[in-house]
GUNUKOL-983298 format. One record per residue: residue number from 0; residue in one letter; x, y, z negated of N, C-alpha, C in turn. Coordinates in nm, 2 decimals, m for minus. Last residue first. Layout:
N
[atom NUM; "A"; [X; Y; Z]; [X; Y; Z]; [X; Y; Z]]
...
This chain:
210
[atom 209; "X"; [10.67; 9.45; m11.35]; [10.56; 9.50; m11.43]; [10.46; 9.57; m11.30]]
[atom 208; "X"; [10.82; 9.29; m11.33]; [10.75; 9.25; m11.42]; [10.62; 9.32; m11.42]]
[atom 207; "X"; [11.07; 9.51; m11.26]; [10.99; 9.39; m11.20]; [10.90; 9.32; m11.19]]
[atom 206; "X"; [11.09; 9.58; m11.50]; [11.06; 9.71; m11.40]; [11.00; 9.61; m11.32]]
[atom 205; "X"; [11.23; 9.36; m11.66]; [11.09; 9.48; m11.73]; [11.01; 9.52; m11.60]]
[atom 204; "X"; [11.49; 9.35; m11.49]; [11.31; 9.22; m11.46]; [11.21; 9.29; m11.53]]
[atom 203; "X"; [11.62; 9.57; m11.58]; [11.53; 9.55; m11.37]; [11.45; 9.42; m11.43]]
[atom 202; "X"; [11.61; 9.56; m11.84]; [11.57; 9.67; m11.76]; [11.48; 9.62; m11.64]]
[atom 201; "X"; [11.78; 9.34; m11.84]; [11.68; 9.31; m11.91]; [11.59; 9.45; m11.82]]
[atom 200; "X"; [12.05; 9.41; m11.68]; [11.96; 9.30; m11.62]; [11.79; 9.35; m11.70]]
[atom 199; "X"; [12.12; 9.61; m11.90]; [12.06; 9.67; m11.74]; [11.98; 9.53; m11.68]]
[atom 198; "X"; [12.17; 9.44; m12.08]; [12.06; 9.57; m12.12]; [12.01; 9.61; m11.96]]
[atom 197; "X"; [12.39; 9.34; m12.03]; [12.23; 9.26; m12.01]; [12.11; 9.35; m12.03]]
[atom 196; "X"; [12.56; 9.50; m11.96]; [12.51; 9.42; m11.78]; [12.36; 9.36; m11.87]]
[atom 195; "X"; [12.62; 9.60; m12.18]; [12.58; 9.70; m12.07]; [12.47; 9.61; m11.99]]
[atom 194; "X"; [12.73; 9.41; m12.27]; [12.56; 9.45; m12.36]; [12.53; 9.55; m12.22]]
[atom 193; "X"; [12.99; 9.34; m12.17]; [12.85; 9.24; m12.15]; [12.75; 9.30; m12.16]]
[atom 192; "X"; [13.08; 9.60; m12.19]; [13.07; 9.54; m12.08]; [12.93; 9.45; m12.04]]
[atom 191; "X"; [13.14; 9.58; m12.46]; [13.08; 9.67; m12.41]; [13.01; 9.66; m12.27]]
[atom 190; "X"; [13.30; 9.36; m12.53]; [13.15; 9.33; m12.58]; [13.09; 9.48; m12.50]]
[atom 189; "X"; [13.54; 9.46; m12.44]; [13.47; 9.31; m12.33]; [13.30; 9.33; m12.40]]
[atom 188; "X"; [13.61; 9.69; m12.59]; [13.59; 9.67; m12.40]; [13.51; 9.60; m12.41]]
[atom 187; "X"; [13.61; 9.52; m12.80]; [13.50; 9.67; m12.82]; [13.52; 9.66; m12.65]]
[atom 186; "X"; [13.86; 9.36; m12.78]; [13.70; 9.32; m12.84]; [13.63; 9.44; m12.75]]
[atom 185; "X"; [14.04; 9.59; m12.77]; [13.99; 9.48; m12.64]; [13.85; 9.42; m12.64]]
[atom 184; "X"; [14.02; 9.73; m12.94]; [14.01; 9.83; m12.86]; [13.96; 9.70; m12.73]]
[atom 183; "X"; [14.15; 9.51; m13.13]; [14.02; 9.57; m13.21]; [13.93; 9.65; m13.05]]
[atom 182; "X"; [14.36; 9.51; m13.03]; [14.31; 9.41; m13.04]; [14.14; 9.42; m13.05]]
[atom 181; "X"; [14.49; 9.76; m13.14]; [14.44; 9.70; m12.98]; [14.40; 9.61; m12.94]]
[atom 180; "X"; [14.46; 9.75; m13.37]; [14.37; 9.85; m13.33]; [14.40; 9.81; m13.13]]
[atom 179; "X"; [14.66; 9.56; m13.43]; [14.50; 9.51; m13.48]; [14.44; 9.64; m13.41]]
[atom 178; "X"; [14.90; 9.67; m13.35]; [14.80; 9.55; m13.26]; [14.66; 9.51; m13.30]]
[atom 177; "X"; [14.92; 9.88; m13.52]; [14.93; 9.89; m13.35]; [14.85; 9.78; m13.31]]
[atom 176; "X"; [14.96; 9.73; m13.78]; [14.79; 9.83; m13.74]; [14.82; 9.87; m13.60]]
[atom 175; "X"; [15.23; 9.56; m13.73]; [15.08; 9.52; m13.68]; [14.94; 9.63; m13.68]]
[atom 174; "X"; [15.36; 9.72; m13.44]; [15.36; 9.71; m13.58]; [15.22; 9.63; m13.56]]
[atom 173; "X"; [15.39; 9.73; m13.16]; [15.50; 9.63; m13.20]; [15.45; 9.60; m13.34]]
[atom 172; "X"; [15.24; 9.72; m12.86]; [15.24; 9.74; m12.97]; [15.34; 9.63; m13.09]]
[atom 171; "X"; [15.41; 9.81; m12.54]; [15.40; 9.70; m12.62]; [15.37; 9.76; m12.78]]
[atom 170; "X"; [15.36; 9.91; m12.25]; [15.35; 9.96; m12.35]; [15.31; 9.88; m12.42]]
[atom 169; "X"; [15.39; 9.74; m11.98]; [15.48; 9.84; m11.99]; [15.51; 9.90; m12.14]]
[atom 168; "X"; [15.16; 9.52; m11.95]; [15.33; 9.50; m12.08]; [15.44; 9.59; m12.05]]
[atom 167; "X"; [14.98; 9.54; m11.89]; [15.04; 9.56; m11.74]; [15.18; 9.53; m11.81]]
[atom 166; "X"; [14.73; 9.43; m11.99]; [14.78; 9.48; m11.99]; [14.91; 9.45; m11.94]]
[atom 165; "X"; [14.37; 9.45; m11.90]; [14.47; 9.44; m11.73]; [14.64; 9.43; m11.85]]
[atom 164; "X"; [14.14; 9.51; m12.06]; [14.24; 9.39; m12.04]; [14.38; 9.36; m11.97]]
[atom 163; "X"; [14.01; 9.73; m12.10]; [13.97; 9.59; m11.96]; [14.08; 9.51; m11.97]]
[atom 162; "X"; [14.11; 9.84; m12.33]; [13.99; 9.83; m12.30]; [13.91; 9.73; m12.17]]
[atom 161; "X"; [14.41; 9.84; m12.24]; [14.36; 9.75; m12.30]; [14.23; 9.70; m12.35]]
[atom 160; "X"; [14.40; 10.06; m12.06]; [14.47; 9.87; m11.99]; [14.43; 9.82; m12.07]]
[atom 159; "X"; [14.28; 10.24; m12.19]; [14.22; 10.20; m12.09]; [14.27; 10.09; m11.98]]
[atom 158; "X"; [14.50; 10.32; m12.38]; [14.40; 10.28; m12.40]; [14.30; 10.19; m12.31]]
[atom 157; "X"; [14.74; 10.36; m12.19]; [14.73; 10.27; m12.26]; [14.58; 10.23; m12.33]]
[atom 156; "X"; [14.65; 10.57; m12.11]; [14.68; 10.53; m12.02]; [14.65; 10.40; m12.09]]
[atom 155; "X"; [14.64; 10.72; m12.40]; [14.52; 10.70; m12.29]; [14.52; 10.61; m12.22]]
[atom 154; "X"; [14.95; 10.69; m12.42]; [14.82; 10.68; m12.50]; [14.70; 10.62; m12.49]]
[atom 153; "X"; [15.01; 10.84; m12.22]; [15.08; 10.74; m12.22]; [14.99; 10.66; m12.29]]
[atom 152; "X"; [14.94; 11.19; m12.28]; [14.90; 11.15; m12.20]; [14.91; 10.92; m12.20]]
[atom 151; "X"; [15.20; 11.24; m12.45]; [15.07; 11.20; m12.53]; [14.98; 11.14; m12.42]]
[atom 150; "X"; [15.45; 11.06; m12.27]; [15.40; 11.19; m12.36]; [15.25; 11.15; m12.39]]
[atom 149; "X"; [15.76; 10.90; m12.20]; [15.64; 10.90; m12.24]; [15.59; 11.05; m12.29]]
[atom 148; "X"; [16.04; 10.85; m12.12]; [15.99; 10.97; m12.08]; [15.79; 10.98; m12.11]]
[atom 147; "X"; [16.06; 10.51; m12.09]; [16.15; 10.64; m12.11]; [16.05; 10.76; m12.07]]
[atom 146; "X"; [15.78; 10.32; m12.26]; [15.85; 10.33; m12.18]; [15.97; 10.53; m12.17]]
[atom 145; "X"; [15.73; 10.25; m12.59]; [15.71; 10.30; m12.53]; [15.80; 10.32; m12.42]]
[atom 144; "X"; [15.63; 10.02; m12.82]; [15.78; 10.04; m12.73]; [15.70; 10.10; m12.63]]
[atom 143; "X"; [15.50; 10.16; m13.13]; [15.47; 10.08; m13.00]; [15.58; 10.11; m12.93]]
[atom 142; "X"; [15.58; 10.19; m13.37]; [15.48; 10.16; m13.39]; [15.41; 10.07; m13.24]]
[atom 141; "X"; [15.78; 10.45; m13.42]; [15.81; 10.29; m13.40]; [15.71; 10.16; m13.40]]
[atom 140; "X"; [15.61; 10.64; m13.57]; [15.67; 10.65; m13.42]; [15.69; 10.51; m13.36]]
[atom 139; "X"; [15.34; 10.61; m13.76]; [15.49; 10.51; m13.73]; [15.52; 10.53; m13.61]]
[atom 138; "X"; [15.15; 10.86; m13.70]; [15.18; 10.76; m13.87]; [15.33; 10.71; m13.86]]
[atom 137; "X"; [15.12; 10.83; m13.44]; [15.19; 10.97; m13.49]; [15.24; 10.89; m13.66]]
[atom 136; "X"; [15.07; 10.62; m13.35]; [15.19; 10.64; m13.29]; [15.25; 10.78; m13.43]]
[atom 135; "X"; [14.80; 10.68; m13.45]; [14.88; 10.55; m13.53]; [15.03; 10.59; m13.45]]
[atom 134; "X"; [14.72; 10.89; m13.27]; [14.74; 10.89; m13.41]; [14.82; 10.80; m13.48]]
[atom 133; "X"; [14.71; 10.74; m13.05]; [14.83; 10.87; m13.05]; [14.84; 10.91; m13.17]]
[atom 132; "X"; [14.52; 10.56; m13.06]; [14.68; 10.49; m13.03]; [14.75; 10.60; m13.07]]
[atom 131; "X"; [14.26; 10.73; m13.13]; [14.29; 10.65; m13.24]; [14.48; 10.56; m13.22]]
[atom 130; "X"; [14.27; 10.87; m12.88]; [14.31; 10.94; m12.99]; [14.34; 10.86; m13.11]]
[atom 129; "X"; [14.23; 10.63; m12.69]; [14.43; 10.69; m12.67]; [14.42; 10.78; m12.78]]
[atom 128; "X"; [13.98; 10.58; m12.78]; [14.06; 10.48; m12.81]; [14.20; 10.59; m12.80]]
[atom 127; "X"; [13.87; 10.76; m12.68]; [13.84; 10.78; m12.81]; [13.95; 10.68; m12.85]]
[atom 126; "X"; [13.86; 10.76; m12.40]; [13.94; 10.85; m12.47]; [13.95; 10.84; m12.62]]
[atom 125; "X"; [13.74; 10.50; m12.38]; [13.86; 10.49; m12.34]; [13.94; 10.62; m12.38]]
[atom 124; "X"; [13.53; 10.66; m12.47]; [13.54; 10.48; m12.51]; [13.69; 10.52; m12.50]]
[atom 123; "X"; [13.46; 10.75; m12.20]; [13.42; 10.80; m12.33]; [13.55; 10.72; m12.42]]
[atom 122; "X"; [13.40; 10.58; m12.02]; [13.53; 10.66; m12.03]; [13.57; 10.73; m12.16]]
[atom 121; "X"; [13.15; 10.43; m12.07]; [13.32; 10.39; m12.12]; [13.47; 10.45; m12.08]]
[atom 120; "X"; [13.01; 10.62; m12.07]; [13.03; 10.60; m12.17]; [13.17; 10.50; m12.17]]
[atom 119; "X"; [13.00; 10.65; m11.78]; [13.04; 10.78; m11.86]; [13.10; 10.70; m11.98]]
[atom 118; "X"; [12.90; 10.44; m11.75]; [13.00; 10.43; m11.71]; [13.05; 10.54; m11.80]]
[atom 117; "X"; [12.62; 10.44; m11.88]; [12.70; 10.38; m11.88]; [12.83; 10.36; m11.83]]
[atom 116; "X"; [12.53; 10.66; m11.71]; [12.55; 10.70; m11.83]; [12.67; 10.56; m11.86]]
[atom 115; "X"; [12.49; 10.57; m11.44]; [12.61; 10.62; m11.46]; [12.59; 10.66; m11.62]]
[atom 114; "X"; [12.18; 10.38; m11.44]; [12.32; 10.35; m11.39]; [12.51; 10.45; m11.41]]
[atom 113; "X"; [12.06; 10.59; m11.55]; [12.11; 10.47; m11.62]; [12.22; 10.41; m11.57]]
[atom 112; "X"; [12.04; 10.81; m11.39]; [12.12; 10.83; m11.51]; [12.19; 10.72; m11.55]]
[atom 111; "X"; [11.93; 10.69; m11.15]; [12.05; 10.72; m11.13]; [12.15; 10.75; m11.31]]
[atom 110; "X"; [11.74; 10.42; m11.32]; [11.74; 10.51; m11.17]; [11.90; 10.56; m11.23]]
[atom 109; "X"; [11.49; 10.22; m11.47]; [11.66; 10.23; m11.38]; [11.66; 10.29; m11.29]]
[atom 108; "X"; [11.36; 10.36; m11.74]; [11.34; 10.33; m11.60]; [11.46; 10.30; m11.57]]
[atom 107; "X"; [11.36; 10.50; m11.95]; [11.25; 10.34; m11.97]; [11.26; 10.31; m11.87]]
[atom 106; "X"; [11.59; 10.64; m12.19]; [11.56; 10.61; m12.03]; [11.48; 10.48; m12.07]]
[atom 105; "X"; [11.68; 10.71; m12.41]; [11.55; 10.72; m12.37]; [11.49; 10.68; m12.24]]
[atom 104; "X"; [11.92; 10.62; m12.45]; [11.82; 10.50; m12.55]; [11.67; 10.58; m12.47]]
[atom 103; "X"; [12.06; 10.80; m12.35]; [12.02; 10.69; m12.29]; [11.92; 10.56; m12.33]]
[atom 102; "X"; [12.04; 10.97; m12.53]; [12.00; 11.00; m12.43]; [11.89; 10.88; m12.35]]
[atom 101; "X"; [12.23; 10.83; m12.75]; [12.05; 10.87; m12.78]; [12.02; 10.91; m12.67]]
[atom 100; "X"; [12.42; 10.82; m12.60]; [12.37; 10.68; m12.62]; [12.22; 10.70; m12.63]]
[atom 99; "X"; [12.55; 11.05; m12.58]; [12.47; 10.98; m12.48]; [12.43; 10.86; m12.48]]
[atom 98; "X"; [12.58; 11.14; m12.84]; [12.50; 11.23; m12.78]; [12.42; 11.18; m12.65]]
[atom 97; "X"; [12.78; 10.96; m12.90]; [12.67; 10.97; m13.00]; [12.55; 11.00; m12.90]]
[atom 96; "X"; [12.99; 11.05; m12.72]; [12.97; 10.91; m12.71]; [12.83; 10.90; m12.80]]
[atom 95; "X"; [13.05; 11.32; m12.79]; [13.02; 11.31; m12.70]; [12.89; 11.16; m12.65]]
[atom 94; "X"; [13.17; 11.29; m13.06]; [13.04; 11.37; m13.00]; [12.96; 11.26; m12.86]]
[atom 93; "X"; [13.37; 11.15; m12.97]; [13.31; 11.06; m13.01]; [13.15; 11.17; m13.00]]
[atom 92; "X"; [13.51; 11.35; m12.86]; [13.44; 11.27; m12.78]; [13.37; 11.16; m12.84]]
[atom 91; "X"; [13.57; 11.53; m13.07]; [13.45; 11.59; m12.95]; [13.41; 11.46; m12.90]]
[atom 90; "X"; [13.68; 11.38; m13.27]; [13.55; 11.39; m13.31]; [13.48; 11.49; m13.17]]
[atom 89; "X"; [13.94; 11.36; m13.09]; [13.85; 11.23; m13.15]; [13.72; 11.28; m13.15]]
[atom 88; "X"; [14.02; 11.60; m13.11]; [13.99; 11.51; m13.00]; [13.89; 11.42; m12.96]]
[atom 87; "X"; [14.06; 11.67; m13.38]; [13.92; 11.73; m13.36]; [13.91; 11.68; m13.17]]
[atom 86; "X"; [14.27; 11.48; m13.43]; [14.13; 11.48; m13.53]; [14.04; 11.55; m13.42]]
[atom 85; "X"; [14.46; 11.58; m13.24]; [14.39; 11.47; m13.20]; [14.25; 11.44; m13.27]]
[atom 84; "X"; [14.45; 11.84; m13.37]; [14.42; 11.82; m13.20]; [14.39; 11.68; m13.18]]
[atom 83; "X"; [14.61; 11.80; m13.60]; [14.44; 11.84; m13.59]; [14.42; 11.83; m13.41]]
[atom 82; "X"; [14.83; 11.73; m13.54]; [14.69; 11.56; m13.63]; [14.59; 11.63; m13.58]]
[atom 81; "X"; [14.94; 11.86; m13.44]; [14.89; 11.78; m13.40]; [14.84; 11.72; m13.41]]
[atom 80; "X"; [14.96; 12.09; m13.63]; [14.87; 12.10; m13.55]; [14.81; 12.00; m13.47]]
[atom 79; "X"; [15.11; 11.97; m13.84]; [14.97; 12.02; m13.88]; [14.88; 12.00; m13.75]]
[atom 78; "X"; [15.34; 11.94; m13.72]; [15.27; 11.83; m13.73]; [15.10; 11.85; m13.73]]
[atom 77; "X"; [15.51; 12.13; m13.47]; [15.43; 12.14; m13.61]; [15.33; 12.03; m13.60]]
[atom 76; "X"; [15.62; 12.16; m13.25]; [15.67; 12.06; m13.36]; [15.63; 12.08; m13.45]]
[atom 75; "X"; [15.50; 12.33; m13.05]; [15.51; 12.13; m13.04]; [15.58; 12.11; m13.13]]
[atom 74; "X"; [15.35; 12.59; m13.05]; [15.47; 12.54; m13.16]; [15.44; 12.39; m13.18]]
[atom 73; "X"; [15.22; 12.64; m12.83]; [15.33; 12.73; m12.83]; [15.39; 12.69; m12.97]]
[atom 72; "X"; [15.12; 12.39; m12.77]; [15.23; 12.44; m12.68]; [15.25; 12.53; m12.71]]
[atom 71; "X"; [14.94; 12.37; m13.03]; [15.05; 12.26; m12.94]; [15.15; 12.33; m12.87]]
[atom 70; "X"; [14.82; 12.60; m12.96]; [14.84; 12.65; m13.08]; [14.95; 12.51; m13.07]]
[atom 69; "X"; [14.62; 12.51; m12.74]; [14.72; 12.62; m12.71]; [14.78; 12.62; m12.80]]
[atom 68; "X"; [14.52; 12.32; m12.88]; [14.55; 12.27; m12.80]; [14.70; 12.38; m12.70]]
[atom 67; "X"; [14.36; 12.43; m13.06]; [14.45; 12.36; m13.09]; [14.54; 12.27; m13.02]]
[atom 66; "X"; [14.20; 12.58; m12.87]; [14.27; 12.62; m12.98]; [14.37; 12.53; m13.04]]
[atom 65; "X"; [14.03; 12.30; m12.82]; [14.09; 12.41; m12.75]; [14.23; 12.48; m12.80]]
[atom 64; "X"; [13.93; 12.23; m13.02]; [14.02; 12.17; m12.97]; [14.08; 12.25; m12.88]]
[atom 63; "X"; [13.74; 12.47; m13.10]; [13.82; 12.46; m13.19]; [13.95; 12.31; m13.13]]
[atom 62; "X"; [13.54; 12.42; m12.85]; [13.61; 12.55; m12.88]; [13.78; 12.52; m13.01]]
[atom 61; "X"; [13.47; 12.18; m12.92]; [13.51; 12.18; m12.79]; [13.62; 12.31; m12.79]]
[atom 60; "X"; [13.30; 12.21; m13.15]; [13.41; 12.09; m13.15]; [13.49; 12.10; m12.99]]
[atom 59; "X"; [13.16; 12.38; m13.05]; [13.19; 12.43; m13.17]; [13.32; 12.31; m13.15]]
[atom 58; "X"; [12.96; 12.24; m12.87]; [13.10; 12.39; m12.82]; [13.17; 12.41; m12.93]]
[atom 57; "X"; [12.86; 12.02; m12.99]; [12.95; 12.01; m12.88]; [13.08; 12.12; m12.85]]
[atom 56; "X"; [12.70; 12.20; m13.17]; [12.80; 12.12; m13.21]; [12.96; 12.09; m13.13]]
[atom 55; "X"; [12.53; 12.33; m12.94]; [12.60; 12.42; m13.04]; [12.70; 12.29; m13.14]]
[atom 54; "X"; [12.42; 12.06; m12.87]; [12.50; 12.16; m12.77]; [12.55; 12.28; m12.86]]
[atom 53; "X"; [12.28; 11.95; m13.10]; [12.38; 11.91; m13.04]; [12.46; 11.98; m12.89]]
[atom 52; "X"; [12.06; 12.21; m13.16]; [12.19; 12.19; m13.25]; [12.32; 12.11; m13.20]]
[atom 51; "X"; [11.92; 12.17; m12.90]; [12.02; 12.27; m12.93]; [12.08; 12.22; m13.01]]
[atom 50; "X"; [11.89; 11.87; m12.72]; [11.89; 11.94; m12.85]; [11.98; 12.07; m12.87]]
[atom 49; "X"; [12.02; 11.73; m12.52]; [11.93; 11.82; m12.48]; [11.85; 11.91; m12.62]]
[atom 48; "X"; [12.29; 11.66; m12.37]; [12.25; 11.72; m12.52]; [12.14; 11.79; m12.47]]
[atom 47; "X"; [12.47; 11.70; m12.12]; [12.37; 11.57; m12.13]; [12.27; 11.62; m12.24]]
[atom 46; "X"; [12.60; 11.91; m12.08]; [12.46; 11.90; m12.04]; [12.39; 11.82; m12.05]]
[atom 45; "X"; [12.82; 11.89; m12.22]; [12.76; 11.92; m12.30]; [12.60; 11.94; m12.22]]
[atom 44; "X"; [12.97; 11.79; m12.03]; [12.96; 11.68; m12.11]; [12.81; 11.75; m12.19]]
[atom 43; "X"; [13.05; 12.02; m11.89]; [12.97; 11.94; m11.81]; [12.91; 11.84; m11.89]]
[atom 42; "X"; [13.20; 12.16; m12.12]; [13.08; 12.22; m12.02]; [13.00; 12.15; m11.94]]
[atom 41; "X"; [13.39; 11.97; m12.11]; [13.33; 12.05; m12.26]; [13.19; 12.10; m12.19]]
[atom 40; "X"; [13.51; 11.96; m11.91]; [13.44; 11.80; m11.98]; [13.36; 11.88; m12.04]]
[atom 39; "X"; [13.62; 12.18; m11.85]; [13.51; 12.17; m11.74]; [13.47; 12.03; m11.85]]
[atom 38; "X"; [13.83; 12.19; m12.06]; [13.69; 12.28; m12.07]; [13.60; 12.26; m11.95]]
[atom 37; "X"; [13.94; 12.02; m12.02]; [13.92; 11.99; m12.12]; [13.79; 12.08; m12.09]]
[atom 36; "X"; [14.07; 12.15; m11.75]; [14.01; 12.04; m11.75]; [13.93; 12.02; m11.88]]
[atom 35; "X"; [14.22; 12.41; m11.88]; [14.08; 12.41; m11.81]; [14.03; 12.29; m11.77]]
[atom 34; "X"; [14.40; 12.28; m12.08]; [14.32; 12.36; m12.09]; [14.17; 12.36; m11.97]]
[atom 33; "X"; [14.55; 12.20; m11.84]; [14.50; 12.08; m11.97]; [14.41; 12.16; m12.02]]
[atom 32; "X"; [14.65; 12.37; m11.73]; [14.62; 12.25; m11.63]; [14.51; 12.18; m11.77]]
[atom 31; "X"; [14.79; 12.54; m11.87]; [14.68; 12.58; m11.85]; [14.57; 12.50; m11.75]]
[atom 30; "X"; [15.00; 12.36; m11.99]; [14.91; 12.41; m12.12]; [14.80; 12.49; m11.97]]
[atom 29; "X"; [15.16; 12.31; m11.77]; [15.01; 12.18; m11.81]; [14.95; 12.25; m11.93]]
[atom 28; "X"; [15.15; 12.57; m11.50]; [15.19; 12.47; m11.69]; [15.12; 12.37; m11.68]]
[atom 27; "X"; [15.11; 12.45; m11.19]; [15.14; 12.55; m11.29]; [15.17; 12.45; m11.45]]
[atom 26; "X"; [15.17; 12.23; m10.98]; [15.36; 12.33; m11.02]; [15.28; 12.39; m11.12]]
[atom 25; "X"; [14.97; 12.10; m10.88]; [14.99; 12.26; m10.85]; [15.07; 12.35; m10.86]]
[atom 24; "X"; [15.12; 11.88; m10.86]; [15.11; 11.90; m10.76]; [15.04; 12.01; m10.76]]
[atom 23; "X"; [15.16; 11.79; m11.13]; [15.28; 11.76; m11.06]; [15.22; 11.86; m10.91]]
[atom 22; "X"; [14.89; 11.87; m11.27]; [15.04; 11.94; m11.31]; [15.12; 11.93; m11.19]]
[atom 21; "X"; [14.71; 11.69; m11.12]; [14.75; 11.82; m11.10]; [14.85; 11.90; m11.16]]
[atom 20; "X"; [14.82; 11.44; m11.26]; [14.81; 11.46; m11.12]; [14.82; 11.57; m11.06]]
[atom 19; "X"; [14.74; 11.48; m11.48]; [14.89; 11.49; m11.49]; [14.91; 11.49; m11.35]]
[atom 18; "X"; [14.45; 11.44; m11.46]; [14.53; 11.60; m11.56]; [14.69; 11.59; m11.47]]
[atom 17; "X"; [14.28; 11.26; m11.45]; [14.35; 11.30; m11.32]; [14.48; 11.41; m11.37]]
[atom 16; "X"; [14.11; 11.28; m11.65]; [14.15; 11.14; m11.63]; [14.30; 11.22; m11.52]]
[atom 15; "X"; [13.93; 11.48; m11.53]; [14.00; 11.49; m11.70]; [14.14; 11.39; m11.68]]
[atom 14; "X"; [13.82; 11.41; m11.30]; [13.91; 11.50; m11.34]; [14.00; 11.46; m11.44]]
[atom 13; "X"; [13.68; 11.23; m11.48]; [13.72; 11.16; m11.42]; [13.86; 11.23; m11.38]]
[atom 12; "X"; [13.53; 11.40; m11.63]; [13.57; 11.30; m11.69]; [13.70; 11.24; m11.61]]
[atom 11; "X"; [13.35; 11.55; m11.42]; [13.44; 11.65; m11.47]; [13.56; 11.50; m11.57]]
[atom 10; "X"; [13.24; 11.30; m11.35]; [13.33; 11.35; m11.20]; [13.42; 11.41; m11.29]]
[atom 9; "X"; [13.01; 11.27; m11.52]; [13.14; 11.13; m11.47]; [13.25; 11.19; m11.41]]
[atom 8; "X"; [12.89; 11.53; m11.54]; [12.99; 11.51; m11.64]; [13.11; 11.41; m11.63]]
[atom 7; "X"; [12.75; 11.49; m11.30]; [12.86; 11.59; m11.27]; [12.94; 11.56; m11.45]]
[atom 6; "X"; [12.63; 11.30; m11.32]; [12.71; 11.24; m11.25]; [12.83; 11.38; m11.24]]
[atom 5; "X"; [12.44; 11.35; m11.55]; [12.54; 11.28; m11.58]; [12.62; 11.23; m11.50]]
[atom 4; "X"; [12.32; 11.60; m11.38]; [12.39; 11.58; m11.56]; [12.51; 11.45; m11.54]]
[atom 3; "X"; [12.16; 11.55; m11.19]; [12.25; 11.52; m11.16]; [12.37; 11.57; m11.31]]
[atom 2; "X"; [11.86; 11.66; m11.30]; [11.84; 11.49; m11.26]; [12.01; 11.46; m11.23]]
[atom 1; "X"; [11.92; 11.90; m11.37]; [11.90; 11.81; m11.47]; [11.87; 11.65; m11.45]]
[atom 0; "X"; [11.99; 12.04; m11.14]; [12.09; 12.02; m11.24]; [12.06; 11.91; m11.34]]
């Protein structure tokens, strides 16, 4: 379990990523489709943490989105709840993003972690971003042209065309804190990318070197 951590948290992530895929094609709710994806991330993510206090943090921020996640679908028009679903969105996966950097600050080798922590991490990245787009959407509805039939999911999607750039100009930021936070979301992709590939080049000639 502990040499394959971070390929089963990539997979449960990647899941995560897939949510609306299984709504359409098991038929059940999405409040129980959304629910137990969140909680296989919550449970797989939390094996990277090898400190107790950060795996009692992890569930504590994992449990309480939860909750606020069922407390959405059974009253979608209470504001309260949804700032707090995204707030406490944000602060699991930024958890999350803290918890594997120190990890990975400890690797001295290139083997299988190193090569997928980093990926982990910019999925990470890419959720942290659609909580910071679904919040500013929440401030100024009018804030981005969103295509017909959009839902919080759209966010995400959007996060992670602008974190690599691809954008596809389905979902246009119209106000400017819209564009300076996607602007802000492109920077943070491209410089992510680079420091990855040099930190990993610097790595294999160390290992080579030596």
């Amino acid at each position: 379990m502990e040499d394959y951590k971070y390929l089963i948290a990539l997979l449960s992530v990647f899941n995560f990523l897939l949510t609306p895929i299984h709504i359409v094609i098991s038929g059940l709710s999405p409040a129980y489709i959304i629910v137990i994806n969140y909680t296989i991330v919550i449970l797989s993510s939390s094996l990277i943490a090898t400190m107790r206090r950060a795996k009692l943090i992890t569930y504590l921020l994992g449990f309480l989105t939860l909750v606020a996640i069922w407390l959405e679908f059974s009253d979608d028009n209470s504001e309260t709840i949804l700032i707090s679903r995204i707030l406490l969105s944000f602060l699991l996966f930024a958890c999350f993003c803290i918890t594997l950097i120190r990890q990975l600050l400890k690797i001295k080798e290139i083997n299988l972690q190193f090569i997928l922590g980093p990926i982990l991490g910019f999925l990470y990245l890419g959720i942290i971003g659609g909580a910071l787009f679904e919040f500013v959407h929440f401030l100024d509805p009018s804030a981005f042209q969103l295509i017909e039939g959009y839902s919080g999911y759209s966010f995400y999607y959007f996060s992670f065309i602008s974190i690599t750039s691809v954008g596809y100009g389905d979902i246009t930021p119209i106000t400017a804190p819209a564009q300076s936070l996607t602007l802000v979301m492109n920077i943070i992709g491209q410089f992510y990318l680079v420091i990855i590939i040099g930190v990993f080049v610097g790595k294999y000639i160390n290992v080579k070197s030596k």
